[in-house]
GUDOGU-750211 format. One record per atom (N, C-alpha, C): x, z, y. Coordinates in pm, 1 decimal. Layout:
{{X, Z, Y}},
...
END
This chain:
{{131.0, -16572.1, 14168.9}},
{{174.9, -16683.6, 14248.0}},
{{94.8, -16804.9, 14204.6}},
{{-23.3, -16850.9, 14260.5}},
{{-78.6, -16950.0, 14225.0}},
{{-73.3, -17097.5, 14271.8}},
{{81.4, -17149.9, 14249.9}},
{{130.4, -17278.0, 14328.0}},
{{184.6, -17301.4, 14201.7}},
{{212.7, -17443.2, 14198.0}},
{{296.7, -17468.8, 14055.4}},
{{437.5, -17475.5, 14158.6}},
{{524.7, -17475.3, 14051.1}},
{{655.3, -17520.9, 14046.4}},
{{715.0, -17535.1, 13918.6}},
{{759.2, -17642.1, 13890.4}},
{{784.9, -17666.4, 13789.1}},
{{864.4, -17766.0, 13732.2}},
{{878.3, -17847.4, 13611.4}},
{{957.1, -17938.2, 13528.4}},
{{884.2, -18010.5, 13509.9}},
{{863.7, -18154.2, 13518.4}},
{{777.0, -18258.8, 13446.3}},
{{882.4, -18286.0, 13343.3}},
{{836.4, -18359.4, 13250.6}},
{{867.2, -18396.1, 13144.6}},
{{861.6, -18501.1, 13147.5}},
{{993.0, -18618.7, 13120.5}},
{{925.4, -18736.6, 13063.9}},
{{995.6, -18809.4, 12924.4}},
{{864.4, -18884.7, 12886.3}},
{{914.6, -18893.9, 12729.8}},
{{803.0, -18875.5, 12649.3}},
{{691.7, -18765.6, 12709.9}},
{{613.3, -18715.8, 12591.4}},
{{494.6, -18853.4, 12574.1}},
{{481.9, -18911.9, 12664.3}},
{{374.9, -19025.8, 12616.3}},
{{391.8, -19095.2, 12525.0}},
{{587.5, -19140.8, 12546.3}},
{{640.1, -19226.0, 12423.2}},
{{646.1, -19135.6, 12260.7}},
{{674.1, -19027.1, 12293.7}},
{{685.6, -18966.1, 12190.7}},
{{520.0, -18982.8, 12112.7}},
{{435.8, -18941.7, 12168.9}},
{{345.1, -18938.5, 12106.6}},
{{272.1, -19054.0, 12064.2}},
{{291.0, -19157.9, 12119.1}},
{{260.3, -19278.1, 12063.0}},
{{327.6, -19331.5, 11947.9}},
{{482.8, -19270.8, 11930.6}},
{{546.4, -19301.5, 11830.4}},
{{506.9, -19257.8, 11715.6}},
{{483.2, -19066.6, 11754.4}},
{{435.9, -19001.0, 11605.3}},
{{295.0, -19045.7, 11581.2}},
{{184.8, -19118.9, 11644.9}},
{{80.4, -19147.9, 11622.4}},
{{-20.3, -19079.9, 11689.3}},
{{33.2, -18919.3, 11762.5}},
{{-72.0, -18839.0, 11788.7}},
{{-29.9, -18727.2, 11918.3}},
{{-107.1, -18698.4, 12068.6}},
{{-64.0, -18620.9, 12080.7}},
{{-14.7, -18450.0, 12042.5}},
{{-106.6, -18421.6, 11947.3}},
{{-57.8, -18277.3, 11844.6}},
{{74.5, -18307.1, 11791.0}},
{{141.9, -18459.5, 11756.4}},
{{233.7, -18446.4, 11660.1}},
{{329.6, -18424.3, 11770.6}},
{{301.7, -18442.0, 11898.1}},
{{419.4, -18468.2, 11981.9}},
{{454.3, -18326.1, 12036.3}},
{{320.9, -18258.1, 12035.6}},
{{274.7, -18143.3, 12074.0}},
{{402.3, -18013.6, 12027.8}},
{{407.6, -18054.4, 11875.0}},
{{502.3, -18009.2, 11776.6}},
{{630.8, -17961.5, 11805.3}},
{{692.7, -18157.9, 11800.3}},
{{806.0, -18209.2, 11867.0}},
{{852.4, -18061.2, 11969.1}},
{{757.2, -18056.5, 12076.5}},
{{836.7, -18016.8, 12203.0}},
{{784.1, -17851.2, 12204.8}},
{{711.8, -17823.0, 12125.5}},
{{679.9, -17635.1, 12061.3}},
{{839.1, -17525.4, 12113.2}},
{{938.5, -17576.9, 12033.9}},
{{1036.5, -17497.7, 12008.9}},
{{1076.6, -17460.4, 12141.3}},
{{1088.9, -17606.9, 12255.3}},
{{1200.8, -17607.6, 12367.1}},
{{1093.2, -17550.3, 12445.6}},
{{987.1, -17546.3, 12418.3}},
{{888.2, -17544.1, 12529.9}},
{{865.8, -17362.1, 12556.2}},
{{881.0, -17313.0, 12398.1}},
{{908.6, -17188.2, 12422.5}},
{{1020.0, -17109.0, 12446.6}},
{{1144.2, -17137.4, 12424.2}},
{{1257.7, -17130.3, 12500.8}},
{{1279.2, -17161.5, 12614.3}},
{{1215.9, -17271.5, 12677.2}},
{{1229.8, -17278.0, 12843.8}},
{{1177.9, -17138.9, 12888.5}},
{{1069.0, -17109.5, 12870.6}},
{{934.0, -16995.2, 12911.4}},
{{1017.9, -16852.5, 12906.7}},
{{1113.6, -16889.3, 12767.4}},
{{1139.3, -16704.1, 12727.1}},
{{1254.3, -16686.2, 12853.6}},
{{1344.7, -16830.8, 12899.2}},
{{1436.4, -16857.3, 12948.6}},
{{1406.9, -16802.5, 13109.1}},
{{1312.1, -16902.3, 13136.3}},
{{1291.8, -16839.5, 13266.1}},
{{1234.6, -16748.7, 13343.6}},
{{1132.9, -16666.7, 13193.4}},
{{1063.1, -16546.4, 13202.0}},
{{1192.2, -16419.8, 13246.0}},
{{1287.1, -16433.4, 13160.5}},
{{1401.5, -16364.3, 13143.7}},
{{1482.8, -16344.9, 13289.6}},
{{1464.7, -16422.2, 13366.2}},
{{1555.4, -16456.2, 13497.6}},
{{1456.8, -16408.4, 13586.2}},
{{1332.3, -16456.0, 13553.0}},
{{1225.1, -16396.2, 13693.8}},
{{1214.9, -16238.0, 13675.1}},
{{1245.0, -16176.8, 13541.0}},
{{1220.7, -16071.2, 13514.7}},
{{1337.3, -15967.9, 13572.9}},
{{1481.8, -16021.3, 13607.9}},
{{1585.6, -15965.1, 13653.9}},
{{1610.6, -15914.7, 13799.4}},
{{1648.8, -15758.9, 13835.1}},
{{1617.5, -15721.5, 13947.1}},
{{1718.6, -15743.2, 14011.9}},
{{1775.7, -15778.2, 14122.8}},
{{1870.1, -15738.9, 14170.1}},
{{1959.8, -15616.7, 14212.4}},
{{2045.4, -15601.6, 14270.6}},
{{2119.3, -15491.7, 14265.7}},
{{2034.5, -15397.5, 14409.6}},
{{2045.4, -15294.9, 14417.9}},
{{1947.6, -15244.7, 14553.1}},
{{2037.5, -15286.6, 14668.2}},
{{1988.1, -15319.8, 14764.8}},
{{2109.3, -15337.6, 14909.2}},
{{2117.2, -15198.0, 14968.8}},
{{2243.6, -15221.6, 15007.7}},
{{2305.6, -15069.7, 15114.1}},
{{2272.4, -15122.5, 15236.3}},
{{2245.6, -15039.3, 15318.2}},
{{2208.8, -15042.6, 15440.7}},
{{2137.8, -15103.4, 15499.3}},
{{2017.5, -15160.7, 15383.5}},
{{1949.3, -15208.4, 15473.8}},
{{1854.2, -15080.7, 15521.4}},
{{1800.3, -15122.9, 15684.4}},
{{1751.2, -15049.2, 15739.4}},
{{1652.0, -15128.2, 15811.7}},
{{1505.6, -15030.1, 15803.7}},
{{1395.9, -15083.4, 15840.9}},
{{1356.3, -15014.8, 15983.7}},
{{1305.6, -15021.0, 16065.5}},
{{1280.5, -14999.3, 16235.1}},
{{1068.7, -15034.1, 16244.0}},
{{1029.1, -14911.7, 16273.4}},
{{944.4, -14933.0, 16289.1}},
{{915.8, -15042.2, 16443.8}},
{{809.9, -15118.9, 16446.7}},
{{791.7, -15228.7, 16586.6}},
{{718.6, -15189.1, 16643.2}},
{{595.4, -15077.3, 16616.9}},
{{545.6, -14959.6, 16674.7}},
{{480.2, -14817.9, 16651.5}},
{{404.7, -14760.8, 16751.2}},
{{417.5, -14611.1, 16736.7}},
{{349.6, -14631.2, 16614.1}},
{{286.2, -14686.9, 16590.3}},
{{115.7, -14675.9, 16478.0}},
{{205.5, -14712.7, 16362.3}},
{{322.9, -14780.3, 16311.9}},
{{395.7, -14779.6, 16236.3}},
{{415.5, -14667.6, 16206.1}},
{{536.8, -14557.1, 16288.8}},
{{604.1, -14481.3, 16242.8}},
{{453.9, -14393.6, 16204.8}},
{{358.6, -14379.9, 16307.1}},
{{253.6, -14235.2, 16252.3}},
{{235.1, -14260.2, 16044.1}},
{{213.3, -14416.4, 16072.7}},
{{142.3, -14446.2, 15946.7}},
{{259.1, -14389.3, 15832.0}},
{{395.7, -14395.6, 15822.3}},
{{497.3, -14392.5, 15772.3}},
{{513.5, -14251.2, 15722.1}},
{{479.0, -14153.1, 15855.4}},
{{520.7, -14035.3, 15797.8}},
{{414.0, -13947.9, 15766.0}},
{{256.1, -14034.1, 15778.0}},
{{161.4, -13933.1, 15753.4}},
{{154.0, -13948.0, 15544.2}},
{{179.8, -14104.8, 15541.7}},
{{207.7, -14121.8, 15413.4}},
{{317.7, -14120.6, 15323.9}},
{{397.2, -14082.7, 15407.9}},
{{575.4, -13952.8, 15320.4}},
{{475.4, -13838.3, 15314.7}},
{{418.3, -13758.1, 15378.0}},
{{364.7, -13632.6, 15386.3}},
{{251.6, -13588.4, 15299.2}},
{{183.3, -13740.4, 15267.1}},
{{100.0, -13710.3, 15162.0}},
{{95.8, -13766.2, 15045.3}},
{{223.2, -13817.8, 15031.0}},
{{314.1, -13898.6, 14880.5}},
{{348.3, -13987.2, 14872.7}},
{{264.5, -14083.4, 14906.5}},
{{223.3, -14235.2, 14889.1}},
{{342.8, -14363.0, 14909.9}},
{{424.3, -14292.2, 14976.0}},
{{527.8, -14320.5, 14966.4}},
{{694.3, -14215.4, 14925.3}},
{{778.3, -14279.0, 14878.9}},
{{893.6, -14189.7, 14868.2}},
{{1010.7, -14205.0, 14917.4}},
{{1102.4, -14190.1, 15005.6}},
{{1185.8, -14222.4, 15039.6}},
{{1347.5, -14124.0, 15000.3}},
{{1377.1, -14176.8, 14919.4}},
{{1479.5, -14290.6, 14892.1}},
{{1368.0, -14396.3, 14805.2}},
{{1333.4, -14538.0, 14838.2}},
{{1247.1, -14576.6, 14743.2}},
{{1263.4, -14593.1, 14678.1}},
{{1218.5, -14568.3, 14537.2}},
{{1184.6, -14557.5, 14376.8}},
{{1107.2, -14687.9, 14347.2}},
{{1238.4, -14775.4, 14272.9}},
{{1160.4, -14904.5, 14217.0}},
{{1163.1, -14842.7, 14052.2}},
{{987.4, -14894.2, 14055.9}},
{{953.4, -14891.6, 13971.9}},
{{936.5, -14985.6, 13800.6}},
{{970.6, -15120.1, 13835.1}},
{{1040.7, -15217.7, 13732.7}},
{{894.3, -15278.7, 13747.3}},
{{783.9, -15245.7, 13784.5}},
{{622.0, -15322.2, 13761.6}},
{{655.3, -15462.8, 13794.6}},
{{709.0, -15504.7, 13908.3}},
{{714.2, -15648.8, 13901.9}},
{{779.9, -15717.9, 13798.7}},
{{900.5, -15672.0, 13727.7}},
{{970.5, -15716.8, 13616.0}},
{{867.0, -15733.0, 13500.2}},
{{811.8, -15636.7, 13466.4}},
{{718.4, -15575.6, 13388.5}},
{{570.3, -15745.4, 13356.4}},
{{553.2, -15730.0, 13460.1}},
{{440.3, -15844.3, 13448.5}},
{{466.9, -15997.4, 13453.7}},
{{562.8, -16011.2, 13426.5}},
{{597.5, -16186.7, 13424.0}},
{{535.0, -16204.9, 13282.3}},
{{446.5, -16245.7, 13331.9}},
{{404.5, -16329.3, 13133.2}},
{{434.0, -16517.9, 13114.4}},
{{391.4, -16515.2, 13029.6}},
{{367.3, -16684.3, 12993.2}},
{{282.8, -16710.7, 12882.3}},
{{233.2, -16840.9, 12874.7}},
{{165.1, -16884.5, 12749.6}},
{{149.8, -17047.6, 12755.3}},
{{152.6, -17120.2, 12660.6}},
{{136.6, -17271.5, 12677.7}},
{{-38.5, -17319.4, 12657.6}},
{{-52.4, -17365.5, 12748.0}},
{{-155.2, -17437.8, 12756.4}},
{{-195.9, -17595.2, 12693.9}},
{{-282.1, -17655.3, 12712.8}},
{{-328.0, -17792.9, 12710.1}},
{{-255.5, -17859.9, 12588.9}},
{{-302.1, -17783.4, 12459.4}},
{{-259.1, -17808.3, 12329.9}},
{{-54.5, -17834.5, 12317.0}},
{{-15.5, -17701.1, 12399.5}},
{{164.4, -17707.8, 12380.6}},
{{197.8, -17835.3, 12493.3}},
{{114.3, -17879.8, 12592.9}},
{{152.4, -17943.9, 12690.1}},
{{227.1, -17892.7, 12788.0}},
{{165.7, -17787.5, 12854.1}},
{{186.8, -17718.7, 12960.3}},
{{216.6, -17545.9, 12913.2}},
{{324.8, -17524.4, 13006.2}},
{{375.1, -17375.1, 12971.1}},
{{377.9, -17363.3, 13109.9}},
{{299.0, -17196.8, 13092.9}},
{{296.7, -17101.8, 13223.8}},
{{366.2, -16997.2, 13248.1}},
{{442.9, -16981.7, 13353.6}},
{{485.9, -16865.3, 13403.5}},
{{421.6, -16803.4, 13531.6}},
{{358.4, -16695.2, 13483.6}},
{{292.1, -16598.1, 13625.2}},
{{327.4, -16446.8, 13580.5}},
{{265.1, -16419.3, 13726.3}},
{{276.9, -16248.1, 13755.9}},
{{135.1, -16231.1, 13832.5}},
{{52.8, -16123.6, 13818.1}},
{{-35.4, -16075.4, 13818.1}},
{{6.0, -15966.2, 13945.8}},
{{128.7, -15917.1, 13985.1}},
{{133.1, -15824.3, 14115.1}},
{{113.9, -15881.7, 14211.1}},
{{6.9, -15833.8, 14246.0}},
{{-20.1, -15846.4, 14427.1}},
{{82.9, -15883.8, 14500.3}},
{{194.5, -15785.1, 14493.3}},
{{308.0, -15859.7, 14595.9}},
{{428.7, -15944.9, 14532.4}},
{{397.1, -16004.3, 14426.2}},
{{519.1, -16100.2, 14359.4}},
{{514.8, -16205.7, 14432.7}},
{{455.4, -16276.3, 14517.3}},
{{471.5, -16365.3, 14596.8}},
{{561.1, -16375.7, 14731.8}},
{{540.9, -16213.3, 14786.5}},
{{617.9, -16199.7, 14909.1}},
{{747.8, -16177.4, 14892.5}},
{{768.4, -16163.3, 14749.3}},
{{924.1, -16117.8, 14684.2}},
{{1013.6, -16188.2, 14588.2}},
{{911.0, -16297.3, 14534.3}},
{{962.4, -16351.0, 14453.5}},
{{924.8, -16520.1, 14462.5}},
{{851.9, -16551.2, 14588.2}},
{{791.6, -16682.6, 14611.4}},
{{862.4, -16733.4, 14696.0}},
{{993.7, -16812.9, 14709.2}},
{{1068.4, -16868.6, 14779.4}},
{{1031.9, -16937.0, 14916.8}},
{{892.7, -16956.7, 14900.2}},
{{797.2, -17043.4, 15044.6}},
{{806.6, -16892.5, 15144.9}},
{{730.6, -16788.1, 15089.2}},
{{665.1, -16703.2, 15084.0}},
{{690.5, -16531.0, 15116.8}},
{{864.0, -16530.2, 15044.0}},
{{887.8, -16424.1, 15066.6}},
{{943.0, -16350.0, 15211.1}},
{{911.9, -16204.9, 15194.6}},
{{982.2, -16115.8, 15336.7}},
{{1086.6, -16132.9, 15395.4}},
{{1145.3, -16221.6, 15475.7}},
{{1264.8, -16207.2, 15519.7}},
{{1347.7, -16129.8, 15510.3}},
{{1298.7, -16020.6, 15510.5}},
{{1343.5, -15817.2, 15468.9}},
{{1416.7, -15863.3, 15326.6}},
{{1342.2, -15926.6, 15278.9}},
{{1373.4, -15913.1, 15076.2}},
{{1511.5, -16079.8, 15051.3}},
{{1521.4, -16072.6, 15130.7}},
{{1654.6, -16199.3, 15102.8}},
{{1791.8, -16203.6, 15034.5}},
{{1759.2, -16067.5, 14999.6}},
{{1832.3, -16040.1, 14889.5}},
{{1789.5, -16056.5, 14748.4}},
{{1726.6, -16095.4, 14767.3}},
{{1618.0, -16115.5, 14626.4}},
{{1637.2, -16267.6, 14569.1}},
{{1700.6, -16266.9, 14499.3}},
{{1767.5, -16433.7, 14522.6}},
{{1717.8, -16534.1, 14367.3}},
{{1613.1, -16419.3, 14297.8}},
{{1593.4, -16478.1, 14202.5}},
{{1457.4, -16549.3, 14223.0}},
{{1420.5, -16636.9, 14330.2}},
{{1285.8, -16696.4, 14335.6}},
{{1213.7, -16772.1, 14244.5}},
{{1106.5, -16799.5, 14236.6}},
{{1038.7, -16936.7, 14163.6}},
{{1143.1, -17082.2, 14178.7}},
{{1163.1, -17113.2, 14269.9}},
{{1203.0, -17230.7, 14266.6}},
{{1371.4, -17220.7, 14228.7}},
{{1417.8, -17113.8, 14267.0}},
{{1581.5, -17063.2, 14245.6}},
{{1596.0, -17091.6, 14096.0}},
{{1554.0, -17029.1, 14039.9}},
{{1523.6, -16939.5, 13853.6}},
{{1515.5, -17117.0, 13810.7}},
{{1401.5, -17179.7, 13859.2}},
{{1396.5, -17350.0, 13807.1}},
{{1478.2, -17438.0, 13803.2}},
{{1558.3, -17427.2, 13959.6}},
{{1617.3, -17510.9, 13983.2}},
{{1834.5, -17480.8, 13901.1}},
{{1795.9, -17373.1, 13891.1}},
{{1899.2, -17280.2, 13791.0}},
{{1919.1, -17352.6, 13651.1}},
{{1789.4, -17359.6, 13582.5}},
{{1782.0, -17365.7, 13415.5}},
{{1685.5, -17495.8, 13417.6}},
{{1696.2, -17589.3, 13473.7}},
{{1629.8, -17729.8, 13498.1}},
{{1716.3, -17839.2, 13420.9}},
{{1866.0, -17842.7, 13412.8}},
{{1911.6, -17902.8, 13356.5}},
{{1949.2, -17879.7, 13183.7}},
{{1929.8, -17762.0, 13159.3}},
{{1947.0, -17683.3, 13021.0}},
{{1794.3, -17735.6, 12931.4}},
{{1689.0, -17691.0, 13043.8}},
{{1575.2, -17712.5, 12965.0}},
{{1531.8, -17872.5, 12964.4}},
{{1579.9, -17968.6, 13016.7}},
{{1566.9, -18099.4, 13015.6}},
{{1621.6, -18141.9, 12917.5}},
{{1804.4, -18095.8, 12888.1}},
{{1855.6, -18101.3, 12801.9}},
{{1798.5, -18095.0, 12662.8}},
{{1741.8, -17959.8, 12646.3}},
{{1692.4, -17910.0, 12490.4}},
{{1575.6, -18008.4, 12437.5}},
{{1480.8, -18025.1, 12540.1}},
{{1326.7, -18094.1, 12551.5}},
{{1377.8, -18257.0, 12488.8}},
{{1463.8, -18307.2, 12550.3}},
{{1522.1, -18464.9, 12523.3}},
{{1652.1, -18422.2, 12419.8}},
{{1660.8, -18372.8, 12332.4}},
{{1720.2, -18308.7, 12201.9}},
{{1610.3, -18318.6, 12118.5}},
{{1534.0, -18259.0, 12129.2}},
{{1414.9, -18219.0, 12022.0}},
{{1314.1, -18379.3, 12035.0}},
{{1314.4, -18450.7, 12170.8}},
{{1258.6, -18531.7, 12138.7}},
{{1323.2, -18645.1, 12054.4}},
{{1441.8, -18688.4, 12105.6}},
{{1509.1, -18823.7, 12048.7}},
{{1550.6, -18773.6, 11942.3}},
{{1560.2, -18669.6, 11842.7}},
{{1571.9, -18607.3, 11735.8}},
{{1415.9, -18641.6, 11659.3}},
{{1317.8, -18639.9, 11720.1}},
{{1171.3, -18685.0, 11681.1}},
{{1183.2, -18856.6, 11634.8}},
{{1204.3, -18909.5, 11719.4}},
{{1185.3, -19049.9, 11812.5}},
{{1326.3, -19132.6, 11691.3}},
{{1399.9, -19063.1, 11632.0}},
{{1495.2, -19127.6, 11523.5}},
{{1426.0, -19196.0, 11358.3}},
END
């Protein structure tokens, strides 16, 4: 998913002018910064429950041919078999000397499933989006970040 969404921070300019340095401030906000990440890695990583009944309708013939020539030669399985790969690839890492923390996924289709702009109408059951998961743990991780700072800033 290559769009940000995200948390600004504010505070860290003051902070770092206070400790003298941005590395010292860098510090400061290390702990929360990796607890936000493990936090919301943890939530993007959670599948939902499978839905009953949903049911898909091919819209034409070249659909269904395509459908059952590839049941017939594996490629697909029906009852479908989730495989956990999208869970699987949520990584993170902080960037721009502990400034910036990333959350991505590397699957091809984590966007249509997990990108709130973006996703399948089909998949609306899928309720754990980018912006969902943020707007979820936005006040927790603001919380911790302005803890660790005015705990600095004393």
């Amino acid at each position: 998913m290559a769009k940000w969404v995200g948390i600004r921070l504010k505070g860290f300019r003051e902070l770092a002018e206070k400790l003298g340095s941005v590395e010292a401030a860098c510090l400061v906000v290390s702990v929360p910064m990796r607890n936000s990440l493990t936090r919301l890695r943890a939530s993007m990583k959670a599948y939902p429950k499978k839905p009953v009944g949903l049911e898909q309708k091919f819209k034409t013939l070249r659909q269904r041919r395509y459908f059952f020539w590839a049941l017939k030669h594996g490629i697909i399985q029906v009852p479908y078999r989730r495989t956990g790969t999208l869970g699987r690839r949520w990584t993170s890492r902080i960037e721009a000397n502990g400034r910036r923390g990333i959350l991505g996924n590397n699957t091809l289709y984590a966007p249509y499933v997990q990108d709130a702009e973006r996703q399948n109408h089909v998949l609306g059951y899928w309720t754990n989006t980018d912006q969902a998961v943020i707007e979820k743990h936005r006040a927790t991780i603001l919380a911790e970040f302005e803890q660790h700072i005015k705990a600095a800033m004393k």
